[in-house]
C-alpha positions in Angstrom: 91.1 177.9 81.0 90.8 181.2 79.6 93.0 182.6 81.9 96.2 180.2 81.5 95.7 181.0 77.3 96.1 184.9 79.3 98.8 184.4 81.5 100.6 182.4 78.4 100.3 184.8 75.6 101.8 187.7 78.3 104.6 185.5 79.1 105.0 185.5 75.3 104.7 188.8 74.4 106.8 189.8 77.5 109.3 187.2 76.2 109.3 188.9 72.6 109.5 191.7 74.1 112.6 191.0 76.2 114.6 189.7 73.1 113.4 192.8 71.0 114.9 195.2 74.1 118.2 193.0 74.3 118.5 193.2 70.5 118.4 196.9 70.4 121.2 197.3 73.3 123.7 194.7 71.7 123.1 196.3 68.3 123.1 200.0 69.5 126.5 199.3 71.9 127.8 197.4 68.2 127.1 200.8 66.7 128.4 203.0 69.2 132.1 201.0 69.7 132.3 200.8 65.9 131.4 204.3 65.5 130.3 204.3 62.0 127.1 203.8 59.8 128.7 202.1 57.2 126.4 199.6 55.8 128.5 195.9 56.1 129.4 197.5 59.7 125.4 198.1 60.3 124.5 194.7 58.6 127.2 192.9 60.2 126.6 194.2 64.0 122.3 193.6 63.1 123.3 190.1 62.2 126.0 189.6 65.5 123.3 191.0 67.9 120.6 189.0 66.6 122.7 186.0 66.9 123.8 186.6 70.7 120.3 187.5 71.4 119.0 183.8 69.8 121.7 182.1 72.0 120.6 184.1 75.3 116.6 183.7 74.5 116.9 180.1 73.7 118.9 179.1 76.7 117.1 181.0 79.0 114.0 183.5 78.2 113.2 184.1 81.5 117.3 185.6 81.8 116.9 188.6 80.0 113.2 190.0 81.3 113.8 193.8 80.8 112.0 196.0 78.8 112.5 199.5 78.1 110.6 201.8 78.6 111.5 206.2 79.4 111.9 205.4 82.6 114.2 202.4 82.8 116.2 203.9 80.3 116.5 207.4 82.0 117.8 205.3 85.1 120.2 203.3 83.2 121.9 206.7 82.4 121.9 208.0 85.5 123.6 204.0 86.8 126.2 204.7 84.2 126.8 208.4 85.7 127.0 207.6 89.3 128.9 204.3 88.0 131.6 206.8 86.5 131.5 208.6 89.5 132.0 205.7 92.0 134.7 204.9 89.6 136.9 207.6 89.6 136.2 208.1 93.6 137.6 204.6 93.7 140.3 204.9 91.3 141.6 208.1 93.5 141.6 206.6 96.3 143.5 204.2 95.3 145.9 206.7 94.1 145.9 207.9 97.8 147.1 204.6 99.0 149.6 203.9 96.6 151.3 207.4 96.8 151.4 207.2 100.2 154.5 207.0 102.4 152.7 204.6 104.9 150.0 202.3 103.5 147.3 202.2 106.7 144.4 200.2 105.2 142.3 197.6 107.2 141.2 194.5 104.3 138.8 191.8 105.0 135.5 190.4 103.9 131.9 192.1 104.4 128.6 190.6 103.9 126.7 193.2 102.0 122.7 192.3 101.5 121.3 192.4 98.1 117.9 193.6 97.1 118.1 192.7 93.6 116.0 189.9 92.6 116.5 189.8 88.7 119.6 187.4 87.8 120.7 190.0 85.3 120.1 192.6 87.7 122.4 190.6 90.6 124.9 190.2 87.7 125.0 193.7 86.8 125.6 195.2 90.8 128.0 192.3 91.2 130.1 193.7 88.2 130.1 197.3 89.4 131.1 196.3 92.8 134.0 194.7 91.3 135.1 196.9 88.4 135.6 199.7 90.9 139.0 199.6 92.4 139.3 198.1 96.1 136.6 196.2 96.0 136.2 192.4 94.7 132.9 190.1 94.5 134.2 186.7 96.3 130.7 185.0 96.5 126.8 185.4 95.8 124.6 183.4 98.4 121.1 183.6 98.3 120.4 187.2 99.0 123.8 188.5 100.3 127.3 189.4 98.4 130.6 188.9 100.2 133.2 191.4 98.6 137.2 192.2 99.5 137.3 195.2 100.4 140.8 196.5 100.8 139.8 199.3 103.5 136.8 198.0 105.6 135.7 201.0 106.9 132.7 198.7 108.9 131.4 195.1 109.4 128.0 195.9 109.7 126.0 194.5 106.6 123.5 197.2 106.7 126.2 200.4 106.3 128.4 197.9 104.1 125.5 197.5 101.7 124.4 201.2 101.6 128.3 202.0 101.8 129.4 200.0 98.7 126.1 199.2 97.0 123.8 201.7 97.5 124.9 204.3 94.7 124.2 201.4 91.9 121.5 199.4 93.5 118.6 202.1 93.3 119.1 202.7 89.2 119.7 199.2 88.8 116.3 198.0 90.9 114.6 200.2 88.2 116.0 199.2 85.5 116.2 194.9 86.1 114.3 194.6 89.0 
């Protein structure tokens, strides 16, 4: 019996811990879109992140399972570089095709294999893949994404995955799991 009381009590902690880590990222982006230290803008966006957090917590506590620590953080900053990267690589090339005086691109659908197990995490690759030009999530099914890709350069899951995901799944796996 001892060791259920265990098991709870780390699930609760772990829990606690989740909503205190999801607090401090809605509150710290509030801060950094506001820009300003103002106290009813401080208040307000403490008051705004605690609420969102509540509302994600009590719906689902098992959603929202990260915790930071140096690590995951130091590889959430280096996802948001190569994310920045991918998307001005993506945003040039589409500059390439629409400049062009002949459009020669190949669209269609590719399977690419996640290896994200984390919902959040899933959630999080899924909206890179599709906030980079050229490329749009169609469907999430069990452990594979099907994106639109407007130039399928192969049909191959494996080089499709390491092709489209495989600059934002490595920081992400650290980060969500």
């Amino acid at each position: 019996m001892p060791s259920d009381r265990q098991t709870d009590d780390s699930s609760v902690s772990r829990s606690a811990l989740g909503s205190i880590s999801l607090w401090l990222l809605l509150f710290s982006l509030w801060l950094i879109l506001n820009s300003s230290l103002a106290l009813p803008i401080v208040v307000t966006g403490a008051v705004i992140a605690l609420v969102v957090d509540w509302i994600f917590m009590r719906r689902s506590g098992t959603w929202w399972n990260v915790l930071l620590t140096p690590r995951s953080v130091l590889h959430f900053i280096a996802y948001t570089g190569v994310f920045f990267l991918e998307l001005v690589k993506a945003n040039l090339n589409m500059l390439r095709y629409v400049y062009s005086p002949r459009i020669d691109i190949h669209p269609g659908i590719v399977r690419i294999n996640i290896r994200l197990k984390s919902p959040i995490g899933r959630l999080a690759l899924a909206n890179s893949i599709a906030l980079t030009p050229g490329s749009l999530v169609m469907a999430i099914k069990d452990d594979a994404l099907f994106i639109h890709w407007l130039d399928v350069k192969t049909v191959d899951p494996e080089i499709a995955t390491e092709m489209i995901a495989g600059p934002f799944e490595k920081h992400l796996g650290e980060v969500f799991g």
